[in-house]
N, CA, C and O atoms as CSV, one atom per row, in Angstrom:
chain,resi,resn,atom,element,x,y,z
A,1,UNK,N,N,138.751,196.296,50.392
A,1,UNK,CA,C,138.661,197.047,49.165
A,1,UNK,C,C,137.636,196.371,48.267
A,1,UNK,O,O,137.551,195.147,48.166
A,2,UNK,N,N,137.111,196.961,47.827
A,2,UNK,CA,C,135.906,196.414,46.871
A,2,UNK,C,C,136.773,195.879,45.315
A,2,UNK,O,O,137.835,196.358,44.917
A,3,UNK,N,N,135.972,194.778,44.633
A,3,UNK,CA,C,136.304,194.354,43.845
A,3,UNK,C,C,136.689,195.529,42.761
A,3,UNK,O,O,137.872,195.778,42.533
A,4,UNK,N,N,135.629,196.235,42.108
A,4,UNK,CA,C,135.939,197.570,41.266
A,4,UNK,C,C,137.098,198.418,41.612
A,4,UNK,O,O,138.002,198.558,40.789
A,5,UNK,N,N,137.144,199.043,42.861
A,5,UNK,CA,C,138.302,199.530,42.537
A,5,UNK,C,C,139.781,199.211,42.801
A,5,UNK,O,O,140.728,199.997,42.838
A,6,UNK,N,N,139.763,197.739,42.996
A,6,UNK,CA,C,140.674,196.954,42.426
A,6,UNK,C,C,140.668,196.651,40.782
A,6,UNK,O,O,141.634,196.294,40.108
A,7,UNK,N,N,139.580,196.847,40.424
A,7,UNK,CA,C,139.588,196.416,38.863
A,7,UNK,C,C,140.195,197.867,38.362
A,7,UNK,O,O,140.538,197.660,37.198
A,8,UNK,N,N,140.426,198.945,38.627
A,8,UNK,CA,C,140.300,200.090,38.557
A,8,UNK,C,C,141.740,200.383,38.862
A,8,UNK,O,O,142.256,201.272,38.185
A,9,UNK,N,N,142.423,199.825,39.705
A,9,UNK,CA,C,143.952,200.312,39.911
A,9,UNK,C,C,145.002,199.359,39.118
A,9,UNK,O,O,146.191,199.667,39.203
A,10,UNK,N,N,144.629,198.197,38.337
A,10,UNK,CA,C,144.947,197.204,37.651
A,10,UNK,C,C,144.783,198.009,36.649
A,10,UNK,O,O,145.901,198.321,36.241
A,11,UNK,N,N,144.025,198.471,36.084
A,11,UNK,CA,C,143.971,199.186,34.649
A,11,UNK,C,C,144.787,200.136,34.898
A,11,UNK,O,O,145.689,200.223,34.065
A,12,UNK,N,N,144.812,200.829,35.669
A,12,UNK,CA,C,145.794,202.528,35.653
A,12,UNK,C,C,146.916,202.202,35.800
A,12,UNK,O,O,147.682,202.977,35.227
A,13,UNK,N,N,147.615,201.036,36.544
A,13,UNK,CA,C,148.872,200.345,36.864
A,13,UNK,C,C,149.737,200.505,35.815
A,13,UNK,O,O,149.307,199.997,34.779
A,14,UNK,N,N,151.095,201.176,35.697
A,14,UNK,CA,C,151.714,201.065,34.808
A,14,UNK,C,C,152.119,199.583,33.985
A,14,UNK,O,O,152.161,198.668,34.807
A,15,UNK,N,N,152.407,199.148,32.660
A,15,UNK,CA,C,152.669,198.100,32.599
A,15,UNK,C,C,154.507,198.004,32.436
A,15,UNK,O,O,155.312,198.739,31.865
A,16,UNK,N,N,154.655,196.783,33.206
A,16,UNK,CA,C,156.092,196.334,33.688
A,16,UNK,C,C,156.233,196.771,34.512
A,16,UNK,O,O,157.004,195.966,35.033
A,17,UNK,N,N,156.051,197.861,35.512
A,17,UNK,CA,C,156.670,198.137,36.728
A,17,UNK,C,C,155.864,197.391,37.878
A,17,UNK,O,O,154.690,197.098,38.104
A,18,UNK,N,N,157.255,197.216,38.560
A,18,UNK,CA,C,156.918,196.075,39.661
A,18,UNK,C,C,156.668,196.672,40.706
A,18,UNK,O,O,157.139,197.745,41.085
A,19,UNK,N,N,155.577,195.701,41.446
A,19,UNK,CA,C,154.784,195.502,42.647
A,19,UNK,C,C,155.201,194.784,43.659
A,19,UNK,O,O,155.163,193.625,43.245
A,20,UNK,N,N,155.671,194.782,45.008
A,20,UNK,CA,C,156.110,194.022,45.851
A,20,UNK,C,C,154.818,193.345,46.535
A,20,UNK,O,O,154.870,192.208,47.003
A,21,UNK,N,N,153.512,194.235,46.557
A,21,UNK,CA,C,151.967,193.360,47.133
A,21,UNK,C,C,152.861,193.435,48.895
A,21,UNK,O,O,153.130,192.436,49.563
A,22,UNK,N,N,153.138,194.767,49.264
A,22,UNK,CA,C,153.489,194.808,50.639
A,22,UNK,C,C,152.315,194.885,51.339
A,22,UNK,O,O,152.122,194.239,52.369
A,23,UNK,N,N,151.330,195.805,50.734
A,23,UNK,CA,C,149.614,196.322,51.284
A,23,UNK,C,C,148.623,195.457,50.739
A,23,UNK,O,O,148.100,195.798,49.678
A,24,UNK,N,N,148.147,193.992,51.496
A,24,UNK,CA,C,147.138,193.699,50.866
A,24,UNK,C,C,145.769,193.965,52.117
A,24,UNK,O,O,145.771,194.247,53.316
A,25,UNK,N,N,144.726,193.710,51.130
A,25,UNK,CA,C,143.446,193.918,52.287
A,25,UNK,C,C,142.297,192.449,51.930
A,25,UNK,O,O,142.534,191.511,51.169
A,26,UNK,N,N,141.560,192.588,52.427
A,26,UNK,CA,C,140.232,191.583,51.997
A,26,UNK,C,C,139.754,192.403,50.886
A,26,UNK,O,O,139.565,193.620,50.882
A,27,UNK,N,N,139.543,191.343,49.707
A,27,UNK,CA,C,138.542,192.007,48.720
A,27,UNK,C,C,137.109,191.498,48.765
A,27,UNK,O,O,136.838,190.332,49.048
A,28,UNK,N,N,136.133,192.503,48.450
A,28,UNK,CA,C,135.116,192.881,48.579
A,28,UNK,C,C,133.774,192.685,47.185
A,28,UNK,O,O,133.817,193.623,46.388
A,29,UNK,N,N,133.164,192.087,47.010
A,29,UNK,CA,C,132.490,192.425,45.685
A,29,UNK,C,C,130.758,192.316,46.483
A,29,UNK,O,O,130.212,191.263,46.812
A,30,UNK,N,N,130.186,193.713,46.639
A,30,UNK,CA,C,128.768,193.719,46.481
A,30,UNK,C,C,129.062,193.979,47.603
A,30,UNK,O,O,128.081,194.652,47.920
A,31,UNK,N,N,129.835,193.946,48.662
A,31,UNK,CA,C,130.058,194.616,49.842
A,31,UNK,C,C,130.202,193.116,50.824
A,31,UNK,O,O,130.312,193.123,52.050
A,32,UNK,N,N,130.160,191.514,49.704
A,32,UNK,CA,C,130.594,190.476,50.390
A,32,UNK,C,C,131.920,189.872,50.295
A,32,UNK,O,O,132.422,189.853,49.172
A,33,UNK,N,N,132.758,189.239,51.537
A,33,UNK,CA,C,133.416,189.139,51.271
A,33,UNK,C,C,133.890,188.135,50.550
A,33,UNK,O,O,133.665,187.032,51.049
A,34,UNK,N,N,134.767,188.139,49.033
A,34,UNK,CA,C,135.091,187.138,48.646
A,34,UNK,C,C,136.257,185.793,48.842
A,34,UNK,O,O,136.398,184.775,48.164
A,35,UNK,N,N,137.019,186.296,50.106
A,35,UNK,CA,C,138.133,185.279,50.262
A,35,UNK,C,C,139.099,185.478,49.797
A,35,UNK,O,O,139.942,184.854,50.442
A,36,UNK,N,N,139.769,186.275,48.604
A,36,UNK,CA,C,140.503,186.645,48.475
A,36,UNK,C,C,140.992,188.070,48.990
A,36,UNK,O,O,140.241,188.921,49.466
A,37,UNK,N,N,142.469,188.207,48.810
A,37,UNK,CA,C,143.537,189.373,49.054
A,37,UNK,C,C,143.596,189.874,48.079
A,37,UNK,O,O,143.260,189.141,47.148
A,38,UNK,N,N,143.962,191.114,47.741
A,38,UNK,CA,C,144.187,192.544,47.173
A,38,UNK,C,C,144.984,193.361,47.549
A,38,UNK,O,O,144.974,193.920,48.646
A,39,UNK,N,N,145.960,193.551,46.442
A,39,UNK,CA,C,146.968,194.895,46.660
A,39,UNK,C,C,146.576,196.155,46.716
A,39,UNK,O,O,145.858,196.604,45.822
A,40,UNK,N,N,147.006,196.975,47.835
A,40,UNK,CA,C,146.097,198.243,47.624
A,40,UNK,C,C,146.798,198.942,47.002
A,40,UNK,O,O,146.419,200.102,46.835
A,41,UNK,N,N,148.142,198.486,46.396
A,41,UNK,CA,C,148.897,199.683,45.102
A,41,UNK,C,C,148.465,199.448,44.071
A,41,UNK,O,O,147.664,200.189,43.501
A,42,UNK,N,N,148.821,198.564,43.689
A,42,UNK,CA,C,148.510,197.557,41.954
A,42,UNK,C,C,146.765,197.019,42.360
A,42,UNK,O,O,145.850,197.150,41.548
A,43,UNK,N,N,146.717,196.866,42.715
A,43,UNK,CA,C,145.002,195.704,42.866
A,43,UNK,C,C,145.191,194.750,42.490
A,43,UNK,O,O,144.159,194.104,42.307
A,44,UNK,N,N,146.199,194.194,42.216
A,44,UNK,CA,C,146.597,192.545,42.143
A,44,UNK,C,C,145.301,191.556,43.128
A,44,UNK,O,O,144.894,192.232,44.073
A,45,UNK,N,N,144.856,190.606,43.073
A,45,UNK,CA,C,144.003,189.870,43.201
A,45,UNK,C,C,144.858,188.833,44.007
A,45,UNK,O,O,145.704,188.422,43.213
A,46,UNK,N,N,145.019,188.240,45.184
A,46,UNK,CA,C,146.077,186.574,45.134
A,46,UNK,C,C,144.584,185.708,45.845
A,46,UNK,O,O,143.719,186.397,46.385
A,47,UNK,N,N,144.457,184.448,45.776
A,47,UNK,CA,C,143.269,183.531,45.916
A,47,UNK,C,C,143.719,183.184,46.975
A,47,UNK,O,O,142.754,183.207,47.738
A,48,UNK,N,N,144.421,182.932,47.413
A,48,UNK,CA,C,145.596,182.522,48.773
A,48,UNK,C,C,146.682,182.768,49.203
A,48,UNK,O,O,147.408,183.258,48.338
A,49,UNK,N,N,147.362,182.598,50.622
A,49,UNK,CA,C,148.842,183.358,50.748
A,49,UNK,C,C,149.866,182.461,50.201
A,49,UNK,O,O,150.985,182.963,50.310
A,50,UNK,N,N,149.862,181.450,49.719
A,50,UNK,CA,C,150.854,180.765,49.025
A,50,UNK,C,C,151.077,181.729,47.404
A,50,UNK,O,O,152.155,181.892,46.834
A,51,UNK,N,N,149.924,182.174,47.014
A,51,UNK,CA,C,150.106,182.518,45.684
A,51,UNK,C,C,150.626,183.988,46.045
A,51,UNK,O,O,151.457,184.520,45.308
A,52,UNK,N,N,150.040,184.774,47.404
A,52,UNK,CA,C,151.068,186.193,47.609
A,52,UNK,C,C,152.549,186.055,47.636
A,52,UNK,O,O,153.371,186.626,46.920
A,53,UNK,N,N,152.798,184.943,48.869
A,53,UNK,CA,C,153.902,184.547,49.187
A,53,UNK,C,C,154.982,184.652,47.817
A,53,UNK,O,O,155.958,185.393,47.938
A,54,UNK,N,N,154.751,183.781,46.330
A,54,UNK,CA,C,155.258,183.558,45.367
A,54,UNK,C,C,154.995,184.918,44.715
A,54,UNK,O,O,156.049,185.519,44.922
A,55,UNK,N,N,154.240,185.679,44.092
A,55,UNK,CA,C,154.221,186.986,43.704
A,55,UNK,C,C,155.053,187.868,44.839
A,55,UNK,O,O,155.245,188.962,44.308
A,56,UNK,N,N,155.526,187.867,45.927
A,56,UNK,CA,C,156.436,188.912,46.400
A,56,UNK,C,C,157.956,188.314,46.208
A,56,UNK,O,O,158.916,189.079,46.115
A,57,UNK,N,N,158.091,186.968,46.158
A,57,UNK,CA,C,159.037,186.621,45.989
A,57,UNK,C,C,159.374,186.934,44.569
A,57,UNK,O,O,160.545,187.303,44.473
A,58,UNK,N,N,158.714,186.908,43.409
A,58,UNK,CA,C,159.476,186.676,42.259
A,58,UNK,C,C,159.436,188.565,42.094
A,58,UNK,O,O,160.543,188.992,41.764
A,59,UNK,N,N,158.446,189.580,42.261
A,59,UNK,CA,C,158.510,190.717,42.556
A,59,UNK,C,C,160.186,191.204,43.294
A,59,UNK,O,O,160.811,192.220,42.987
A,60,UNK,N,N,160.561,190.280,44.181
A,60,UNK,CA,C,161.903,191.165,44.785
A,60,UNK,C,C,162.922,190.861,43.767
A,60,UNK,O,O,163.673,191.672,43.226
A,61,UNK,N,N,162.844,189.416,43.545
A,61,UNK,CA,C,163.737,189.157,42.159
A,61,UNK,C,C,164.156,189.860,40.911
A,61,UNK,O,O,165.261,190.049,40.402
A,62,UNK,N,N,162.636,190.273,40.488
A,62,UNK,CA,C,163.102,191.026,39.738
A,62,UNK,C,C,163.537,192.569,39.974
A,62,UNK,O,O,164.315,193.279,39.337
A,63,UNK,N,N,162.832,192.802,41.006
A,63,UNK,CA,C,163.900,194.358,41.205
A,63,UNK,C,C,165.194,194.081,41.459
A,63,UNK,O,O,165.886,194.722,40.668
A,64,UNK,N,N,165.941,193.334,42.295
A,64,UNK,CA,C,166.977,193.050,42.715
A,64,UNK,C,C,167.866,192.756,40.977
A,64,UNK,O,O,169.026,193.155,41.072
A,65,UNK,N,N,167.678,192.409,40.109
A,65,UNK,CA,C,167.901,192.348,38.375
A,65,UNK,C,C,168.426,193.552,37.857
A,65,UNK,O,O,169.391,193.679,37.103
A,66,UNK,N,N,167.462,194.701,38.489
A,66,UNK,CA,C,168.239,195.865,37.925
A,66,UNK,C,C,168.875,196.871,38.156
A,66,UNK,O,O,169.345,197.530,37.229
């Protein structure tokens, strides 16, 4: 997924409703790849799978809350 329209589903993203980051892909900027992962619901950004790993975890948490 290209960087933009990840920047692009981050803005339209409702705010507070949660994201589990089940769909990520390689993100893309200029058509190179940058090393990072991307949600293809939210466009969440993670730099590494330790930082997905922790965003799905605290994501189930809080659904499981309500």
């Amino acid at each position: 997924m290209q960087f933009d329209e990840g920047k692009q589903l981050r803005a339209d993203w409702p705010k507070g409703m949660i994201c589990e980051h089940f769909e990520v892909t390689k993100e893309y900027y200029l058509g190179g790849d940058t090393g990072d992962k991307i949600c293809t619901k939210c466009g969440k950004t993670f730099f590494n799978d330790k930082e997905l790993d922790e965003a799905r975890l605290e994501a189930t948490k809080r659904k499981n809350t309500l």
